[in-house]
C-alpha positions in Angstrom: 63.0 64.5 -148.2 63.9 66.5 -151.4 60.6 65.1 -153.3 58.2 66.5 -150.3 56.3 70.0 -151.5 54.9 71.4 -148.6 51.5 73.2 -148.3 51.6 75.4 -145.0 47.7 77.0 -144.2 46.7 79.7 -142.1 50.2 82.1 -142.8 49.3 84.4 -140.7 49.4 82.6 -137.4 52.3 82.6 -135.5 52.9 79.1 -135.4 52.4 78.6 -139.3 55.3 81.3 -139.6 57.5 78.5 -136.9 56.3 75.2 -139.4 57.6 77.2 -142.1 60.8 78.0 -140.7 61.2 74.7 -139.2 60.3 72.5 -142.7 62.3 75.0 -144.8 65.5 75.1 -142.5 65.3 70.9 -143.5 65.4 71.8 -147.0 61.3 71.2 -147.2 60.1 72.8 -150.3 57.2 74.8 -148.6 54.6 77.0 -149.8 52.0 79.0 -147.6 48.5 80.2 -148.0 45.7 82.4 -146.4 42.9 84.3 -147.1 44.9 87.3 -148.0 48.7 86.7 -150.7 50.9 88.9 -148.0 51.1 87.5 -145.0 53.7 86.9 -142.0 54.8 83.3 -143.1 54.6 84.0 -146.4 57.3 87.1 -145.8 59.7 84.2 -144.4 63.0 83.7 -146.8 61.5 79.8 -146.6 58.6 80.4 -148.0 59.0 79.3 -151.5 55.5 80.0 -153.1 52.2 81.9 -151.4 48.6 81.0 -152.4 45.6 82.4 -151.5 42.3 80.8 -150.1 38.5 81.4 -149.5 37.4 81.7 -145.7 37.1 78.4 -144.4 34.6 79.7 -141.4 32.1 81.4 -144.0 32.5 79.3 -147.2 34.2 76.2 -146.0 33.3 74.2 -149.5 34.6 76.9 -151.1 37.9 77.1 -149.0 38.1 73.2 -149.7 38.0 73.5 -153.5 40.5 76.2 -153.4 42.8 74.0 -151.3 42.4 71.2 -153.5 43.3 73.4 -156.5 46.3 74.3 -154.8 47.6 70.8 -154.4 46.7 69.8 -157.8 48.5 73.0 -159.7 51.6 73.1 -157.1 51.9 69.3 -156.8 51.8 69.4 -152.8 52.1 65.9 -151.4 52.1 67.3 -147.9 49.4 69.5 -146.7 49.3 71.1 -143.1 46.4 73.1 -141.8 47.5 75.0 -138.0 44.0 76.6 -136.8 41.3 74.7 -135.7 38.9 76.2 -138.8 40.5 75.0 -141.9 42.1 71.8 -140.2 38.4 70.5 -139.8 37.2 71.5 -143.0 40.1 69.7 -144.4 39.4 66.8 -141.8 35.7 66.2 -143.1 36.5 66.3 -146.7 39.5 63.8 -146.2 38.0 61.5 -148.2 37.9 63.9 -151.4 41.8 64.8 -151.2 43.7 63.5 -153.5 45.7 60.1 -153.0 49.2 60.6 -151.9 48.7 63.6 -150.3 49.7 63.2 -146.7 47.8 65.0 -144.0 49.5 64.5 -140.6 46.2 63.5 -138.5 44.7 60.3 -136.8 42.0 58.8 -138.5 38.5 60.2 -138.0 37.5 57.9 -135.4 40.7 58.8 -133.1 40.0 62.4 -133.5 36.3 62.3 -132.6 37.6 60.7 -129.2 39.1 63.7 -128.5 37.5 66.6 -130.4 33.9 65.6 -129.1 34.7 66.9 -125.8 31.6 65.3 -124.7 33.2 62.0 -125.7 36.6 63.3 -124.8 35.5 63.6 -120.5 33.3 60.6 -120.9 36.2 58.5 -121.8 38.7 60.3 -119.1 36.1 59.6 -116.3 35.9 55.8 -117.6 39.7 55.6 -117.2 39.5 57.2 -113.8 41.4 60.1 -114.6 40.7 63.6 -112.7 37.6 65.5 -114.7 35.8 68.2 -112.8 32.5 67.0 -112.2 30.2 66.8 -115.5 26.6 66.5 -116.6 26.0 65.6 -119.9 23.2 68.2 -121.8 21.4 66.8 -124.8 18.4 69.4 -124.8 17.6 72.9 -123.5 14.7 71.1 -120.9 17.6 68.7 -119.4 19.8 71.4 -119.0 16.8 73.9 -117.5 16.5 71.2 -115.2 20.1 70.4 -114.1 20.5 74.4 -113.3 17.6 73.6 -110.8 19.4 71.5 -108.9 22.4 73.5 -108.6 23.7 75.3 -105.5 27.2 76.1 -106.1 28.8 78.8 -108.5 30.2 79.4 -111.1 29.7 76.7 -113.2 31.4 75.8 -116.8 29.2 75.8 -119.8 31.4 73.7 -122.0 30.2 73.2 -125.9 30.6 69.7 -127.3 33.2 71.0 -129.9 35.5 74.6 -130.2 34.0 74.8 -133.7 31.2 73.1 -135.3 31.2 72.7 -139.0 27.9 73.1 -141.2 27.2 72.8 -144.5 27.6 76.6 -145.0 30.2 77.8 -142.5 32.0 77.5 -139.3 30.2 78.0 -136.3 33.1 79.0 -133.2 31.8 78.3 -129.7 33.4 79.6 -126.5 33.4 78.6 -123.0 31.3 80.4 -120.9 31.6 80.8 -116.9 28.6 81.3 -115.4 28.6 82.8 -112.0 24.3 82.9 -111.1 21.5 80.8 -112.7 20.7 84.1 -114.6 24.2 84.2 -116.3 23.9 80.4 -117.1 20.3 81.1 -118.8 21.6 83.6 -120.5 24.1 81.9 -122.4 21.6 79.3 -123.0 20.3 81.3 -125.7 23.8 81.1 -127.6 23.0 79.0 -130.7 25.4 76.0 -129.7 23.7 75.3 -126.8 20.5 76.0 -127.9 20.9 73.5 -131.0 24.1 71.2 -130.0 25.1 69.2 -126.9 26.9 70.2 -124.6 28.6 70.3 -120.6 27.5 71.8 -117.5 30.9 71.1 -115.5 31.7 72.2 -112.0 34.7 75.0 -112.2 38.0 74.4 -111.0 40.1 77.0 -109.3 43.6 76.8 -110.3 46.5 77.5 -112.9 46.1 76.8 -116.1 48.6 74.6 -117.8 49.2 72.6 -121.1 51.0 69.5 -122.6 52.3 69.1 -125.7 53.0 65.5 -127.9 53.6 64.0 -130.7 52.6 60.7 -131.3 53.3 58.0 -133.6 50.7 55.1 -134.3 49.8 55.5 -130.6 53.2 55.6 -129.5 54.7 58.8 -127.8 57.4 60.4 -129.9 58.2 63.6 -127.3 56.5 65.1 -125.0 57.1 69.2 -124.3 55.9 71.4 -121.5 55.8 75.4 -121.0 54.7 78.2 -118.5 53.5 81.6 -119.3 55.4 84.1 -117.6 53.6 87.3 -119.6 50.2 87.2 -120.9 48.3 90.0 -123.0 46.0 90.8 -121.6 47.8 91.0 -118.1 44.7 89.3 -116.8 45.1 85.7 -118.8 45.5 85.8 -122.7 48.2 84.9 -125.0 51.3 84.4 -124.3 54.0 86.7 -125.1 56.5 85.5 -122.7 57.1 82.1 -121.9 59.6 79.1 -120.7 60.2 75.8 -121.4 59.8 73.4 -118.1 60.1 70.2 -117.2 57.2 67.7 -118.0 55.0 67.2 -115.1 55.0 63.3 -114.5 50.9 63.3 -113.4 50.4 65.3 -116.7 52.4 63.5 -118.7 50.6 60.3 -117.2 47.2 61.5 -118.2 47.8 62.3 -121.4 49.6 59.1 -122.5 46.5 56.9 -121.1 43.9 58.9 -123.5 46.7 59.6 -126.8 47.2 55.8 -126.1 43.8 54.5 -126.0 42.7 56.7 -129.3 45.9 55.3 -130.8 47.0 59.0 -131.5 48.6 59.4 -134.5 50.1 63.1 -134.6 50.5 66.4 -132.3 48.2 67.2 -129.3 47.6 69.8 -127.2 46.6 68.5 -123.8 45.2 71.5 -121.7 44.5 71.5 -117.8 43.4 73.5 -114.8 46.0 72.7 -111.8 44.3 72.9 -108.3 45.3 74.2 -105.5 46.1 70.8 -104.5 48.3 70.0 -107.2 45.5 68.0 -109.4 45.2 68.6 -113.1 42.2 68.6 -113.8 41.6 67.7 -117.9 40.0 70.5 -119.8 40.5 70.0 -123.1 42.4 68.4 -126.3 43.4 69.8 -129.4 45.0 67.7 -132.3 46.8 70.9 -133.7 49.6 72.9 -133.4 49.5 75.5 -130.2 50.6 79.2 -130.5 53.9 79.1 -129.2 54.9 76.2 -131.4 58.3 78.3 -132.0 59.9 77.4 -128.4 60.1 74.3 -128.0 61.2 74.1 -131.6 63.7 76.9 -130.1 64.1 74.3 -127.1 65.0 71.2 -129.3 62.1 69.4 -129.9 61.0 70.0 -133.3 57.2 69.4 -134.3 56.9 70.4 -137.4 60.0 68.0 -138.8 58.8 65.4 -136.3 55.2 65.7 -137.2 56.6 65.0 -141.4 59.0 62.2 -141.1 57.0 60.5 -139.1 54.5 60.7 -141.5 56.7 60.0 -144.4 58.8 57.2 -142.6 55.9 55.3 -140.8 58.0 56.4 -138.1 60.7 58.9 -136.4 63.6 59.3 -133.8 61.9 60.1 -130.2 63.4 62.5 -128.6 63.7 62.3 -124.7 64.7 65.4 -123.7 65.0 69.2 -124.4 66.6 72.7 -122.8 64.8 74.0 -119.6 64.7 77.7 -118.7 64.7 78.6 -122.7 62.3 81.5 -123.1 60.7 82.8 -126.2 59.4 86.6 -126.6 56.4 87.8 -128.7 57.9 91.4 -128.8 54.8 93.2 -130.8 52.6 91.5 -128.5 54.5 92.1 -125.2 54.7 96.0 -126.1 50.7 95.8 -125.9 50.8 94.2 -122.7 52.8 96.9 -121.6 50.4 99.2 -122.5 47.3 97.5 -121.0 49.5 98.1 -117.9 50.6 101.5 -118.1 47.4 103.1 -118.9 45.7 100.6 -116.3 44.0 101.6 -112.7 46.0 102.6 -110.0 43.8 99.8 -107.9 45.2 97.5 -110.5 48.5 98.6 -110.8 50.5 101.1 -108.8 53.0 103.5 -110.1 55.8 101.7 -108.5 54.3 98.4 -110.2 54.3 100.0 -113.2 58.0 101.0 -113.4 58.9 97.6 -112.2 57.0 96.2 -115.4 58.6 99.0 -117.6 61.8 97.8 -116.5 61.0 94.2 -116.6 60.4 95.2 -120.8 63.2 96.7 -121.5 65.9 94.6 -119.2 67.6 91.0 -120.7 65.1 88.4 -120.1 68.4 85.6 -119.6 68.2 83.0 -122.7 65.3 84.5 -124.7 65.0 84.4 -128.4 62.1 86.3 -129.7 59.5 84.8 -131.9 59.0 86.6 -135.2 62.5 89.1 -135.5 65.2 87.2 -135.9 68.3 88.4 -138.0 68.4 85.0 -140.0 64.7 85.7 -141.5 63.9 89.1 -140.5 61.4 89.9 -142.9 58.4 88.6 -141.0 59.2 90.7 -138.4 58.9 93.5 -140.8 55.8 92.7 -142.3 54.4 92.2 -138.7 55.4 96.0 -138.0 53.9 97.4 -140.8 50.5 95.7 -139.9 50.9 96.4 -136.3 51.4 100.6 -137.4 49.0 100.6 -139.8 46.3 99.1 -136.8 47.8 101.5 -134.6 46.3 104.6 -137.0 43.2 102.7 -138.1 
C-alpha cells in the first residue's frame, strides 16, 4: 500500500479526523482538505499535507475543480469525501475525475437505489420488508389531496433526497413531522416539496437505531452496530456517548436483502425506527461514513482500511466479529450536554437528576476511549479546544 496518496475531504468532521487516523496508522500517505487550511484532521500527526477547497453546497463546480486540482498537483490516487455535500458533487462529476483515481462508491445506478429515497422504500416494500406506510408525492395538487384524506397524526414529510444538487449549489432538505394538516401545509411551502418529489409516510413511534456495512461487489465484508447512551441535545441529537452492541439479526437481514439487490459496493449506513413491537422499520440509507466512525474502528472493525483494500485489492478479509460493551466519548460535546441539563427546567430535570448526571460526567464510564484526545495524536484535541473557547466568547 506504500504507492496509495490519500485525499481525506471534509477535515473537520469527526469521522474524517477517524479515516485519517485509521489510513495513516496503515502507513497511508494521507492528505486532508476543507474549506478552511486548519482544521481538526488536519491537526492529526497523520496528516501529511492540508489543502483547501471552495464550498461544495454554494459553488459545487467550483469545489469540483478545486478537488481535481488537488489530485492532479498532489498525485492522489485515492480520494475520499465523508459528508453527504461534497461526496455527491464528487459522485455526479465522476465521470470527469481523472483515470486511476479510486473513489470508494458503487456505481451510479446502485447508489440511486438507495439515495432516491423514493426509489429506496419503493424497492423495500417490493421485497416485503417493513416500511411505514408511504404515498408517493409527485406534485403540490397530489399531495393537497392526500392530506385530505388523512385522519391520523403526525405524519412524515420525507424529501426524495437529504441534499439535492443543482447546477449552482446544494440544496439540504430535512425531514419534517407534521402533527395537524396546518403544520403539513406549512411545510409544503419549503422549496423541496414545492419543486421536488417527495413522501408523505405514516410515523412510527419507537427507538431509533442504525446499521453499519461494508460491502464488497455486493457481498458483505462486516457488519457493525451501536447504541447511544448520551445524546446532545438531551432530547435526541448527536451522539456523544455511545457502545458497541451486538448486530440485531432482523436488521442485519434487512439490510443484506437491499445492499444485495443494489449490488453495494462500499460502506452504508442503514438507519431505522424500532417499534414498540420490536419491528424496524427502514428509514433511510446513506452510502457514507456515520459520525461515530471512530468506535467501531476503536471496536475492531476498521472502515476506513476496509473501505481501501477492498478497493485496491478487488477484495478484502471479512471480519466476523468485534468487542461489545466498548464505548467511545465525545468529551467537548458531552460537556455541552451537561450544560443543556444543568441550566434546564426543573419539570425537565430535577435537582437530584441533575447531580446524578453531574456525577455520571465526571465518574469512569468502564472501557471508554474518547474520540478526539488521545495521548498518541493529541493535537486534534487541541485544536478542537481552541475553537470550542473561542465559540464560547463569540
Amino acid at each position: 500500500m506504500t504507492n496509495i496518496r490519500a485525499l481525506v475531504l471534509d477535515a473537520n468532521q469527526r469521522s474524517a479526523l477517524a479515516a485519517t487516523r485509521s489510513l495513516g496508522a496503515q502507513g497511508i500517505w494521507v492528505m486532508t482538505a476543507d474549506e478552511s487550511l486548519e482544521t481538526l484532521a488536519g491537526a492529526s500527526r497523520f496528516s501529511l499535507d492540508k489543502g483547501v477547497y471552495a464550498s461544495p453546497y454554494t459553488k459545487p463546480s467550483n469545489f469540483f475543480d478545486d478537488i481535481l486540482k488537488i489530485v492532479s498537483e498532489k498525485q492522489i490516487n485515492f480520494l475520499l469525501p465523508v459528508t453527504e455535500a461534497s461526496t455527491y458533487v464528487i459522485l455526479e462529476n465522476r465521470d470527469k475525475l481523472p483515470k486511476g483515481l479510486i473513489l470508494p462508491f458503487s456505481k451510479a445506478e446502485s447508489i440511486e437505489h438507495l439515495a432516491n429515497k423514493n426509489r429506496l422504500f419503493q424497492l423495500a416494500q417490493s421485497l416485503g420488508l417493513p416500511t411505514p406506510h408511504t404515498q408517493y408525492i409527485e406534485s403540490i395538487e397530489q399531495a393537497q389531496k392526500a392530506l385530505s384524506d388523512i385522519t391520523e397524526y403526525p405524519i412524515v414529510l420525507k424529501p426524495f433526497k437529504s441534499r439535492i444538487l443543482t447546477d449552482r449549489e446544494i440544496i439540504s432538505t430535512t425531514v419534517i413531522i407534521a402533527h395537524s394538516r396546518a403544520e403539513a401545509e406549512e411545510a409544503l411551502k419549503r422549496r423541496y416539496f414545492r419543486d421536488y418529489p417527495f413522501m408523505i409516510q405514516s410515523y412510527i413511534k419507537g427507538e431509533g437505531q442504525g446499521l453499519f456495512a461494508l460491502y464488497s461487489q455486493g457481498s458483505p465484508v462486516c457488519h457493525f452496530s451501536h447504541r447511544r447512551l448520551r445524546e446532545k441535545p438531551p432530547s435526541g441529537g448527536v451522539s456523544v456517548l455511545c457502545e458497541s452492541k451486538e448486530v440485531d439479526t432482523r436488521m442485519k437481514q434487512i439490510s443484506d436483502t437491499l445492499l444485495h439487490h443494489a449490488n453495494w459496493n462500499g460502506v452504508a449506513m442503514v438507519e431505522f425506527k424500532v417499534a414498540d413491537d420490536g419491528t424496524p422499520y427502514l428509514m433511510e440509507i446513506n452510502p457514507r461514513f456515520w459520525g461515530s466512525l471512530q468506535l467501531a474502528i476503536d471496536s475492531g472493525v476498521d472502515f476506513p482500511y476496509l473501505l481501501l483494500t477492498s478497493f485496491v485489492n478487488g477484495e478484502t478479509t471479512p471480519v466476523n466479529s468485534f468487542v461489545v460493551g466498548q464505548k467511545m466519548r465525545w468529551l467537548l460535546g458531552d460537556l455541552d450536554r451537561l450544560y443543556l441539563v444543568l441550566k434546564s427546567p426543573a419539570h425537565q430535570y430535577s435537582a437530584g437528576r441533575k447531580l446524578v448526571e453531574l456525577l455520571r460526567f465526571f465518574l469512569p464510564n468502564g472501557k471508554t476511549k474518547h474520540e478526539v484526545n488521545r495521548l498518541s495524536d493529541f493535537k486534534p484535541f487541541i485544536f478542537e479546544l481552541k475553537k470550542y473557547l473561542r465559540d464560547l466568547r463569540s
